[in-house]
C-alpha positions, 0 to 999 in steps of 0.5 A: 332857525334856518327860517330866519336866513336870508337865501337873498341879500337885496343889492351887493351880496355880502359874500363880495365884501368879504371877498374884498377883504380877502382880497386886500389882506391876500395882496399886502401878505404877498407883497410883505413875504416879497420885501426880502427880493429887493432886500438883497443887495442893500444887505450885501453891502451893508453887512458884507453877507453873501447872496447864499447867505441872504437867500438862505433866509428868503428859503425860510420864508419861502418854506414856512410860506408854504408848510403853514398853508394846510395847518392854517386851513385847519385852524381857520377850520376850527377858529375862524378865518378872522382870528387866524388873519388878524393874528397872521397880520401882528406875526408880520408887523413884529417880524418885519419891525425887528429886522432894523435892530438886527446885526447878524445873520441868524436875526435876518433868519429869524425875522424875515425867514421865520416870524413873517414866513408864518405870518404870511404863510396863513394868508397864503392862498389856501385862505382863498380856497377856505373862503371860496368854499364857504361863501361862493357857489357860483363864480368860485373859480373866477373869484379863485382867480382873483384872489390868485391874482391878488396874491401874486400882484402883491408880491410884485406891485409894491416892489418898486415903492420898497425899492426906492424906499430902500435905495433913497432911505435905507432898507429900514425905512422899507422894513418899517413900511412894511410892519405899518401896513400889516398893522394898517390891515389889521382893523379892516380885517377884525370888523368887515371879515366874516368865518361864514354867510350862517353868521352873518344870516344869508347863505353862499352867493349862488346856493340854493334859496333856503340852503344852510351849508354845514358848519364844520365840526371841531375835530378830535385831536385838533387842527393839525391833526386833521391837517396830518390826517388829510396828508395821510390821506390824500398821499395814497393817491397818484393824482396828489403827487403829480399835483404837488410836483407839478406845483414845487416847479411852479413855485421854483419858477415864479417865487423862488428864481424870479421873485427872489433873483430876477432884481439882483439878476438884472442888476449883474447886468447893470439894470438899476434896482427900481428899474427891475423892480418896475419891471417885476411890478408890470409882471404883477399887472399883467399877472391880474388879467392872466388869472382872472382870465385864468379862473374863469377858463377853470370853470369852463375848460379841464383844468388839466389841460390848462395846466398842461399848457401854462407850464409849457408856455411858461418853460419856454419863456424861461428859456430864453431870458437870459439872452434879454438881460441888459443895463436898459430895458429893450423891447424884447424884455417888455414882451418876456415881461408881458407874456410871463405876467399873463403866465405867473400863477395862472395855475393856480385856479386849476390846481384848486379846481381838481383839489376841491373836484378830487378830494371833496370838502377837504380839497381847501386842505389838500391845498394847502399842503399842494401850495406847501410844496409850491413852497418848497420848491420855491425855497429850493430855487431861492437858496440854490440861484444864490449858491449857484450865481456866487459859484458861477458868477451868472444865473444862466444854469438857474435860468435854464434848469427852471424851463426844463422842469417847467416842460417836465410838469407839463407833462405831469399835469395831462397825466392827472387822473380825470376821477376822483380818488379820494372822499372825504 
């Protein structure tokens, strides 16, 4: 049988059309579980709901964005990454249309935090781990880092379309696009997304000619207890924790405080919201050439050491925001606003590469559960920024906290073992 496969495809492999769908299902996942950042204010005054309230829910999502990632692994493990995709994509189109009939709190909890943090939780980017793994030899870490940046320009460049949306139309119509999108995804994902190169007969971009990789077995208990036991697993080892610590303060500096409060922050400052939302999309701009360039250093450099210096860079900048604040765009905020998109999730490439270089072929899943507590930590950011500016009238104390944690992971990041270990 393995005679019949093709080691070479004659022009475009198709190991990058796939990655192509990959792509675009990964941005528009980002940019649906980001909808509630600009979300916030219209809310308020329509429904007289607090901040805490209303960030309450974008923790949820934020959550289950993250507690999904490694079960969602595993059940691209065992179903395949198309079905769990196209299924993901119907979770945010219900989730997303329901919330225009809602009228209480709990309906906003369980549309946005609930139904599409599960949604977009399963194309979170342990999606981009499991297909990098499985179709990319070569190139793995700058295709990692573009789809990295896919994710993290999705949460940012349809900001500022949402917004005006929401301001000109009403938060409705932004709610409805969002739920047409999803549903516009859905086809390009059923018929052009491939579970493996073996079904389509070729092999990984860059495999060996001839080279047949393993199709993985089904294991005994199913898909979540697989993602347990690799959680049991890898939890034994120091080198997990200080991955998953590091990355919780990734995720409280990217999207629980700036995705979520960096539009009602500037708001508080007299900043119109397509003003802050444009200026979140240009992040998302800049955020493309820093991953990419990103994914390629982790090919080329320890990713430790990458890290170590991401973080650090990215405290400091936190660090003297709030000072640039103001009702108009001043020079100084376009260079935060520069320097911080090179910055966003530049981590995650090496945070993928000493998964898959520590924990073997379960690193995609160890992932997964490293991006959950991403997740956490930007659920924690989320819901404690809106307590903390109701309580204090400001986000300084927020603003601050995140660039000493920042510097903190750092830290975390040079002390991660060189050696693996942990074999799956």
């Amino acid at each position: 049988m393995t005679t019949t496969l093709q080691t070479r495809e004659r022009g475009l492999h198709r190991a990058w059309i796939v990655a192509g769908v990959a792509f675009v299902a990964i941005l528009g996942a980002a940019g649906f579980r980001a909808t509630p950042g600009v979300l916030i204010t219209p809310l308020q005054e329509e429904f007289g709901w607090s901040r805490g309230v209303i960030s309450l829910a974008v923790s949820v999502n934020l959550m289950l964005f993250g507690l999904t990632a490694p079960f969602a692994a595993a059940l691209m493990e065992r179903f395949g990454m198309r079905r769990v995709v196209s299924c993901a994509l119907l979770l945010v189109a219900a989730g997303s249309g329901l919330t225009i009939a809602m009228n209480a709190p709990w309906q906003l909890l369980l549309c946005w935090g609930v139904l599409v943090g599960l949604g977009t939780g399963s194309m979170a980017l342990v999606f981009a781990a499991t297909l990098t793994d499985r179709w990319f030899v070569s190139h793995r870490g700058l295709v990692t880092g573009v789809l990295t940046a896919g994710g993290a320009t999705g949460q940012l460049v349809f900001l500022p379309v949402l917004a005006h949306l929401a301001a000109a139309q009403g938060w409705r119509w932004a709610a409805l696009t969002v739920t047409a999108a999803a549903l516009l995804v859905v086809p390009l994902v059923w018929f052009l997304l491939r579970d493996s190169p073996e079904e389509v007969g070729t092999t990984a971009l860059g495999a060996e000619p001839g080279e047949v990789r393993p199709v993985p077995s089904k294991r005994p208990g199913g898909a979540a207890a697989h993602a347990l036991t690799v959680l049991w697993r890898a939890a034994r080892t120091r080198p997990f924790w200080l991955l998953a610590a590091g990355f919780a303060i990734c995720g409280m500096s990217t999207n629980g405080l700036v995705g979520t409060h960096f539009i009602p922050a500037a708001h508080d400052h007299g900043m119109p919201e397509p003003t802050a939302a444009g200026l979140l999309a240009l992040v998302g701009i800049f955020d493309v050439v820093g991953t990419v360039v990103s994914g390629w250093l982790s090919d080329k450099v320890d990713s430790r050491i990458l890290l170590g210096a991401y973080y650090a860079l990215r405290g400091l900048s936190l660090m003297v925001l709030p000072s640039l604040f103001g009702a108009t765009t001043e020079p100084s905020m376009l260079v935060f606003i520069i320097f911080y998109g090179l910055d966003w999730v530049a981590t995650v490439p090496p945070t993928v590469a000493l998964c898959r270089q520590i924990y073997g072929p379960d690193g995609a899943v160890v992932f997964g559960w490293v991006f959950a507590s991403h997740q956490i930590g930007a659920a924690v950011a989320a819901v404690g920024a809106g307590f903390t500016r109701d309580h204090f009238g400001a986000y300084d104390f927020a603003w601050y906290t995140a660039g000493f944690l920042c510097l903190a992971a750092a830290l975390m990041s040079v002390a991660i073992a060189r050696k693996a270990s942990f074999k799956a």
